[in-house]
C-alpha positions as CSV (number, residue, x, y, z in Angstrom):
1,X,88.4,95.8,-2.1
2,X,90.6,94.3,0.3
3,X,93.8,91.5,-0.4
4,X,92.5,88.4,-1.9
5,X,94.8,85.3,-1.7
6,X,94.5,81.9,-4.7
7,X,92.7,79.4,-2.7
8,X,92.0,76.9,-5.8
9,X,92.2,76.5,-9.2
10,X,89.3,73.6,-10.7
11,X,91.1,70.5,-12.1
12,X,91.1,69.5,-15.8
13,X,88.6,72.7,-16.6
14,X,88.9,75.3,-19.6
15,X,86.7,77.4,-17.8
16,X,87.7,80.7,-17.7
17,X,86.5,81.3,-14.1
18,X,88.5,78.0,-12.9
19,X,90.3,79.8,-10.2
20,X,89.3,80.7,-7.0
21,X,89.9,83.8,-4.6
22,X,88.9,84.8,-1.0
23,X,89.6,87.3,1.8
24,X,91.4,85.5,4.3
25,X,90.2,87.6,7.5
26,X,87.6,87.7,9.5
27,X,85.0,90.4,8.7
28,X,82.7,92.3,10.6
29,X,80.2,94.1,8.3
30,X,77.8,97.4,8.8
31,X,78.6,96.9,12.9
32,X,75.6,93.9,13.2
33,X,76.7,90.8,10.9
34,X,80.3,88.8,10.2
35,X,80.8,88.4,6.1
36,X,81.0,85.1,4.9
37,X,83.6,84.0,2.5
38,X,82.8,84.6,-0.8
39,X,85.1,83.2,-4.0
40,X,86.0,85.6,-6.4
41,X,87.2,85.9,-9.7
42,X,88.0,88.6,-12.2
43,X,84.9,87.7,-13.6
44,X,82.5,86.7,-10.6
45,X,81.9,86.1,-6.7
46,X,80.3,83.7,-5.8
47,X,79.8,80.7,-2.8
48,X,80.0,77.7,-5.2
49,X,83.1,76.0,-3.1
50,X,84.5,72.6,-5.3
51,X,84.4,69.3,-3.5
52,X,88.4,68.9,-2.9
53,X,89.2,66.1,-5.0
54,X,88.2,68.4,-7.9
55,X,90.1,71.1,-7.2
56,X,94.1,72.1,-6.7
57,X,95.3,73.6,-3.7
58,X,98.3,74.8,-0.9
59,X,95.7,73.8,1.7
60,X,95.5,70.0,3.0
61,X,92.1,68.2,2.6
62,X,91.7,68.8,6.7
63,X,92.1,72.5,6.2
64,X,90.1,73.0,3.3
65,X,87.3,71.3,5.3
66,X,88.0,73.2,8.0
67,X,87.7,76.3,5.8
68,X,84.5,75.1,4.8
69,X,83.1,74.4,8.1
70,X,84.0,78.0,9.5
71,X,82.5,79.6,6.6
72,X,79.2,78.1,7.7
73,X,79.1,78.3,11.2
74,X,80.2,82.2,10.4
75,X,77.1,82.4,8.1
76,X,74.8,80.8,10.6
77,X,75.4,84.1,13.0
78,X,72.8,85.8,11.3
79,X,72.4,89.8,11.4
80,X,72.0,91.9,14.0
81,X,74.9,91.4,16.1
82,X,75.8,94.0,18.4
83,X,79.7,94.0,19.6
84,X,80.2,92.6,22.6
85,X,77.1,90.2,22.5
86,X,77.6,86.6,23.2
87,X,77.3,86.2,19.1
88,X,80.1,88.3,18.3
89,X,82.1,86.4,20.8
90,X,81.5,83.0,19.1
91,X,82.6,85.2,15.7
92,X,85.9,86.4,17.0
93,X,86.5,82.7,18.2
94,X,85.4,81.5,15.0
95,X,87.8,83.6,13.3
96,X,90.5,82.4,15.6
97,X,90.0,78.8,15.3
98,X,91.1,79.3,11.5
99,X,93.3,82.0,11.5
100,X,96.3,79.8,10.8
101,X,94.4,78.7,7.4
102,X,94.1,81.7,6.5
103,X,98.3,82.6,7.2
104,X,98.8,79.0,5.1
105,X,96.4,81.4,2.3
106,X,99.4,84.1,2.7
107,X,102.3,82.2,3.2
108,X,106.1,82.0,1.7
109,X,104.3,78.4,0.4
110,X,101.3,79.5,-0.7
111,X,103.2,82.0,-3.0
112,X,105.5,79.3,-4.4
113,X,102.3,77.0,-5.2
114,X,100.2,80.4,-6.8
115,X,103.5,80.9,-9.1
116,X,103.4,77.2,-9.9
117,X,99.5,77.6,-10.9
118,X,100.4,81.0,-12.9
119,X,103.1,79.5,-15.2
120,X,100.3,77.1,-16.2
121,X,97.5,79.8,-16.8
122,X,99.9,81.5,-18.7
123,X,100.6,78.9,-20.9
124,X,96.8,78.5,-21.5
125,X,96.9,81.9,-22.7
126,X,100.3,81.5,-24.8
127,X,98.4,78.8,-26.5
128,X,94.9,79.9,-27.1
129,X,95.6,82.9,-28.3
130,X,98.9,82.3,-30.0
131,X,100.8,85.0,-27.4
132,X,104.6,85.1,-26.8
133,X,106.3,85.2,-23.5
134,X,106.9,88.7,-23.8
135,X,103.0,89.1,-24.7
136,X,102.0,87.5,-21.4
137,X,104.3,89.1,-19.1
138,X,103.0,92.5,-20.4
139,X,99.4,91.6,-20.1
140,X,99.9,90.3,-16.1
141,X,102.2,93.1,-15.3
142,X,100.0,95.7,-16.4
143,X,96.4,94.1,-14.8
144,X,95.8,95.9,-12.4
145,X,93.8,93.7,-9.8
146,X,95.0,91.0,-7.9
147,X,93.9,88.3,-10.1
148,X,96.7,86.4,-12.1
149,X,94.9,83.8,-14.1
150,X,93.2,83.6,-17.7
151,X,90.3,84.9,-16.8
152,X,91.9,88.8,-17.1
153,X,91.9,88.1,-20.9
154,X,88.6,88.6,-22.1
155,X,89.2,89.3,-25.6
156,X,92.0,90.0,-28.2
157,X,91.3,92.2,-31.1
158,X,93.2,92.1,-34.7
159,X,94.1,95.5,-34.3
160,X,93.3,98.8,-32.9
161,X,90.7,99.7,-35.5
162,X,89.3,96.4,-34.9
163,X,89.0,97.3,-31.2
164,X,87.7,100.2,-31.7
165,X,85.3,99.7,-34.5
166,X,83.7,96.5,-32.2
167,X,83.7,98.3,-29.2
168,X,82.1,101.0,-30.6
169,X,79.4,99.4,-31.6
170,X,79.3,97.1,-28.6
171,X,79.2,100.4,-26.3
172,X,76.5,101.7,-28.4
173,X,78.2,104.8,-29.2
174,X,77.1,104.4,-33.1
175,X,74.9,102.4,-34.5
176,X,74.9,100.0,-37.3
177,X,73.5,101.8,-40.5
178,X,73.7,105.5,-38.8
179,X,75.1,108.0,-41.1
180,X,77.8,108.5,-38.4
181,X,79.8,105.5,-38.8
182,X,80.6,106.9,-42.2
183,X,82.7,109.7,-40.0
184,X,83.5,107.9,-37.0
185,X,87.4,107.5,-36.0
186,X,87.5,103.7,-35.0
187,X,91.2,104.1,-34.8
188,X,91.1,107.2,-32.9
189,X,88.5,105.6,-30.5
190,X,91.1,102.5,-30.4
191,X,93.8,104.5,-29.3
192,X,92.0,106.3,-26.7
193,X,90.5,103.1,-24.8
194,X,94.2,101.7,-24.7
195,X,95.2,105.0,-23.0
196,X,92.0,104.6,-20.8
197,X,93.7,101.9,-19.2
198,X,91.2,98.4,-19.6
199,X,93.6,97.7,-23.0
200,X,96.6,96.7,-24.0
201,X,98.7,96.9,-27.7
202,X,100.6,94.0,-28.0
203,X,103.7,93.8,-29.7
204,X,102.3,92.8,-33.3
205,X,99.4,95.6,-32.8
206,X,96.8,93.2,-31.5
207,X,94.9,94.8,-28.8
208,X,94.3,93.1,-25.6
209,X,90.7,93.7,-23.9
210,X,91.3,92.8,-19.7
211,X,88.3,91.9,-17.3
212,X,87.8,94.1,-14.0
């Protein structure tokens, strides 16, 4: 998976999937088509780009439009491209008519506004799940992916028997009235899928379950 830079984050949403991430680079794929650019989140991708009054973003109105535009003239291309061919030229120029969106997408000021936008996810997390500072700086330094936003949170257990008793069942390693649950180490199971990586013990023993 290559670098993915914040584009936008929806306005006035509680969705989890509110913000918005994309390549910023032109692609081209399997030697005979340029990839469009698809939003992606830690939990979807997607080509549902938000009108710009509905959303928050480093990029002007012009350049978000421009953004836009390019991703459909790029699409438009088709397959079958060969290097070289007069469509491939018209997709490298493409890709340079909006290469300085895409450096706005990576810049010193898009990195101040992303950190601006963080502070406030975070804070949507410190609330709904009743997390300290210390809790959310653990959970974003430890994520692994690129994301930085509520949606790496998908689920906080009670405890590490809790997580391991629901995941259990939700993996369907045991089943629900099967002799086996009688014997089955939910702790142990716990402990094991924080060491596999996708969890995290907080603090007060609640167990953090992340989205990849």
């Amino acid at each position: 998976m290559g670098y993915k830079a914040f584009l936008y984050r929806q306005k006035d949403n509680d969705d989890r999937d509110c913000c918005a991430y994309i390549e910023p680079r032109l692609r081209f794929e399997c030697d005979h088509y340029f990839g469009s650019l698809i939003l992606h989140g830690a939990c979807y991708s997607n080509s549902s780009y938000l009108p710009y009054g509905e959303i928050e973003t480093v990029l002007t109105k012009q350049e978000y439009q421009r953004l836009l535009a390019f991703n459909k003239a790029i699409g438009e291309l088709g397959y079958g491209i060969k290097k070289g061919d007069d469509r491939y030229q018209v997709g490298i120029a493409l890709g340079e008519s909006i290469q300085d969106v895409f450096d706005k997408l990576c810049s010193d000021d898009a990195q101040v506004f992303f950190e601006k936008i963080q502070e406030r996810e975070k804070e949507f997390l410190m609330d709904k799940y009743r997390l300290s500072e210390e809790d959310i700086e653990k959970i974003f330094y430890e994520y692994g992916l690129g994301y930085q936003d509520r949606s790496i949170v998908s689920y906080i257990f009670g405890s590490v028997y809790d997580c391991g008793y629901e995941e259990a069942y939700a993996l369907d390693i045991i089943s629900k009235n099967n002799i086996s649950e009688r014997y089955f180490d939910f702790e142990a199971f716990g402990e094991d899928l924080i060491e596999d990586g996708n969890y995290i013990e907080l603090g007060d023993g609640r167990v953090v379950s992340l989205n990849y």
